[in-house]
C-alpha positions in Angstrom: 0.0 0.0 0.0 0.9 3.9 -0.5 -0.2 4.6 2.9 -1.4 3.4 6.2 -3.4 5.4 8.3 -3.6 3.8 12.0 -5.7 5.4 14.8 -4.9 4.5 18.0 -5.2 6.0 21.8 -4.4 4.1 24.7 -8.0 5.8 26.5 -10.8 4.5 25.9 -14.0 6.4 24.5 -12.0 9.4 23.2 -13.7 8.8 19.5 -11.5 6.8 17.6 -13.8 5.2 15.7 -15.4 8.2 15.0 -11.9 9.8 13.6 -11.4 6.6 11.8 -14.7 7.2 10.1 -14.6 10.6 9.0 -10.7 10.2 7.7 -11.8 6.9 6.0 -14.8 9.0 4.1 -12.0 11.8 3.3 -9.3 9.4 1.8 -12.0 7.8 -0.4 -13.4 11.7 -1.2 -10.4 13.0 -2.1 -9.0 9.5 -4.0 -11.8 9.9 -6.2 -11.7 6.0 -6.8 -8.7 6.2 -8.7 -6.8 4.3 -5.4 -8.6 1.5 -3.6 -9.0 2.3 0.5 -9.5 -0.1 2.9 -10.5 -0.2 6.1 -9.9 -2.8 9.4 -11.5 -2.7 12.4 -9.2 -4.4 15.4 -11.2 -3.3 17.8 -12.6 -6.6 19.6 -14.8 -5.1 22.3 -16.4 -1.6 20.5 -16.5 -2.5 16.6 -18.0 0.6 15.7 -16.4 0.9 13.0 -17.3 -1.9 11.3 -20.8 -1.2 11.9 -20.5 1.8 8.9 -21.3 -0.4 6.2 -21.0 2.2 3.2 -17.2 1.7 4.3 -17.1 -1.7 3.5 -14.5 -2.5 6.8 -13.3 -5.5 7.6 -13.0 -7.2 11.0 -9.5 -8.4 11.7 -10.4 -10.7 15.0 -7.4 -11.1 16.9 -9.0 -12.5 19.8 -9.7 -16.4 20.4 -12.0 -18.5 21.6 -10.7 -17.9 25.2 -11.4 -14.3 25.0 -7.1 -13.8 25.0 -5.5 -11.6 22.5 -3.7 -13.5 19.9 -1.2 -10.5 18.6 0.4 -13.4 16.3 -3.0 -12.6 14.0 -1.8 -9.2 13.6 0.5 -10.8 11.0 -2.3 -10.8 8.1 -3.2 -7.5 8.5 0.8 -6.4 8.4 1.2 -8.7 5.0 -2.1 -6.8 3.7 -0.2 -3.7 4.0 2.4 -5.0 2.2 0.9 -7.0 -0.6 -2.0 -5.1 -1.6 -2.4 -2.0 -3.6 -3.8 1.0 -2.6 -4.3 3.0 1.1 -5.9 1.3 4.5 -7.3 3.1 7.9 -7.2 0.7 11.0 -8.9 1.3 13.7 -7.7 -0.2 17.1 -9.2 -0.4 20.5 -8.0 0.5 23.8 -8.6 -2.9 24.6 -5.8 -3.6 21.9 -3.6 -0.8 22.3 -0.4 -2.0 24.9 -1.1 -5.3 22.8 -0.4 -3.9 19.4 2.1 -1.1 20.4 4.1 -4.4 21.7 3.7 -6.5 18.8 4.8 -3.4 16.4 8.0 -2.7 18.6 8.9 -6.3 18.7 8.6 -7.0 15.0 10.4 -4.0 14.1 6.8 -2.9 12.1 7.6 0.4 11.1 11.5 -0.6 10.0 9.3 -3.3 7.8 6.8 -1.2 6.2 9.3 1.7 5.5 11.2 -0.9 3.6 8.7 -2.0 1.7 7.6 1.3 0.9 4.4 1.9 2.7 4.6 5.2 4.6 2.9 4.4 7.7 1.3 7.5 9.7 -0.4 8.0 13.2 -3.2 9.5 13.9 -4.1 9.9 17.4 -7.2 11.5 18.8 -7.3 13.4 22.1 -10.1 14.7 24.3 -10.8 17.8 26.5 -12.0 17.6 29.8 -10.7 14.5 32.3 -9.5 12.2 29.5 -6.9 14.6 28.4 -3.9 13.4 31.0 -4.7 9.9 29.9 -4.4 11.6 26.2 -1.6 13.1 26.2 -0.1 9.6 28.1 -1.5 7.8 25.4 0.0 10.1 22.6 3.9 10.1 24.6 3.8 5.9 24.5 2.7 6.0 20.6 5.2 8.3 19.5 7.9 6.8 22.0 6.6 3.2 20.5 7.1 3.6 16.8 8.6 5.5 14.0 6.4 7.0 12.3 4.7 10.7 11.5 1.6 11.8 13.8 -1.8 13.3 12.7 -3.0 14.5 16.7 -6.8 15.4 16.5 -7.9 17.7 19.0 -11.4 16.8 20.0 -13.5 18.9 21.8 -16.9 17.3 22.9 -16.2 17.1 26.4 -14.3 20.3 27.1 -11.8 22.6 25.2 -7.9 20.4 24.5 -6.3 22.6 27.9 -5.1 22.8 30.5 -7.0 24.1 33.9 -4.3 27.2 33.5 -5.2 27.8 30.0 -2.3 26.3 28.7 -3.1 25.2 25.0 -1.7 21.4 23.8 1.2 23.1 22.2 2.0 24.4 25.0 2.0 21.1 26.8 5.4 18.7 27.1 4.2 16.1 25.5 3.5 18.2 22.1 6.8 19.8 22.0 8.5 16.2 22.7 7.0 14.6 20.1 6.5 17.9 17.6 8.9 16.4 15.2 6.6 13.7 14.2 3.4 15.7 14.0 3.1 16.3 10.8 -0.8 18.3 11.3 -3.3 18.7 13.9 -7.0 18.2 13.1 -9.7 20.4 15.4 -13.2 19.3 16.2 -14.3 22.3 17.9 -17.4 21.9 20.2 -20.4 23.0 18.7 -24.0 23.7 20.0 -25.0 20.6 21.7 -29.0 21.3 21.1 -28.3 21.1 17.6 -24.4 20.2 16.0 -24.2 18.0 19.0 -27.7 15.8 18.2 -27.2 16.1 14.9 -23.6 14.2 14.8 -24.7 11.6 17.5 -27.8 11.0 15.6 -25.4 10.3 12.1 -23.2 8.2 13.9 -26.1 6.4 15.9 -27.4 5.6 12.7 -24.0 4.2 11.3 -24.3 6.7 8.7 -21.3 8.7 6.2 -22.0 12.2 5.6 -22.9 11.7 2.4 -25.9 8.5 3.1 -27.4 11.5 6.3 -27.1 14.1 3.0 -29.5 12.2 1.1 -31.9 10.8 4.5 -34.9 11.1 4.4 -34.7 10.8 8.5 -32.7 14.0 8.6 -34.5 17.8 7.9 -33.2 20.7 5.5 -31.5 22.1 9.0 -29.9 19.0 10.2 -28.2 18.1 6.4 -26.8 21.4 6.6 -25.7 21.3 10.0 -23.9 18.4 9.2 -22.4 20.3 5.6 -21.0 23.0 7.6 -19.1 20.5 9.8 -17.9 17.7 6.7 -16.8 20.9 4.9 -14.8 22.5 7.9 -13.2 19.2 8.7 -12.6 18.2 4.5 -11.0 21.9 4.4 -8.2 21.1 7.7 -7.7 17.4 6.3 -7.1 19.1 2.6 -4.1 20.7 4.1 -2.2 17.4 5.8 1.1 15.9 3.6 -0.7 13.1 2.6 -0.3 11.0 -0.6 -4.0 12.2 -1.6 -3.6 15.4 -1.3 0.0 15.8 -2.5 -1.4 13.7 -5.8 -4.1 16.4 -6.1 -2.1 19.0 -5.2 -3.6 20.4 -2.4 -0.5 20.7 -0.5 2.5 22.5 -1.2 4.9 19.3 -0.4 
């Protein structure tokens, strides 16, 4: 593959799935169908990802029958990488996250897909509010784990990304120690919660891309262009990321 885009957090219920989603709908926007993307799902207790059907994703189970982690299946989605043609988005679990930062380090991953020319990059979501210590945790043991570039999004839904002192996150240790692998930062600001707020729960509830809610009939004139507004300001910040998508159509200057 061109690219690998892997979203992982070691907190739970930060929106990973969710990021996974809304990148995996961008890649295959912007791609235009002239690149194959595919999508895994590693997640074996939340596969929410897999439940968005219009982006075709495949379960990779790595657990057995005795409900224990099996990193040695890992290996088929790694040779996937490899083998196959085209550009991939995994999503993996908390559940799976000191699992597969493990089996990465051990195998020498990144060293392997580097090699083989796949460009593998992070993307790694953190929240406002309590979850962000165990974010920015999460974030340090990624980019202290593997080689590779960083995409952190900046989620908003349960409080702005800062501190109690109004210290922003690039303000933050953890940003400036690892600032040589970010490569962007994606914002989800918080929006009106009466009406932004339903209207993205009620899309993702429903399992739904932005463009199957565009053409629901279970969504009004208001809530399709509530949801425009917020495709269009996150399509316009993921427009500007060095990605092989964008470099190909020439929306970046690298």
């Amino acid at each position: 593959m061109k690219e690998v885009h892997l979203v992982v957090q070691g907190k739970g219920g930060v929106g990973k799935s969710l990021t996974a989603a809304m990148l995996a709908q961008y890649l295959k926007m912007a791609a235009n169908d002239e690149i194959p993307v595919y999508c895994f799902d590693t997640d074996p207790v939340n596969q929410t990802f897999s439940r968005f059907t219009a982006l075709q994703t495949e379960m990779v189970k790595i657990m057995t029958a005795d409900n224990i982690i099996d990193t040695r299946r890992f290996d088929s989605l790694i040779e996937k990488m490899i083998e196959v043609d085209g550009m991939a988005v995994v999503d993996n679990g908390a559940a799976t996250f000191v699992p597969l930062m493990s089996y990465m380090a051990e195998n020498h991953v990144d060293e392997l897909l580097k090699d083989s020319g796949v460009r593998m990059i992070l993307h790694v979501p953190i929240m406002g509010g309590q979850a962000l210590e165990d974010c920015a945790v999460g974030l340090a043991q990624t980019a202290a784990a593997i080689d590779a570039e960083i995409v952190v999004w900046l989620n908003d839904y349960h409080g702005i990304v800062q501190l109690s002192n109004g210290k922003k996150f690039t303000d933050l240790p953890v940003y400036k120690d690892s600032k040589s692998k970010i490569i962007g930062i994606v914002h989800l600001p918080r929006r009106n919660p009466d009406t932004f707020g339903k209207d993205i729960q009620a899309m993702t509830a429903a399992n739904l891309t932005f463009n199957e809610a565009d053409t629901s009939p279970d969504f009004g004139i208001m809530t399709r262009q509530r949801l425009r507004t917020v495709k269009r300001d996150l399509y316009a910040q993921l427009q500007t990321l060095p990605i092989w998508v964008n470099q190909q159509n020439g929306a970046t200057d690298e």
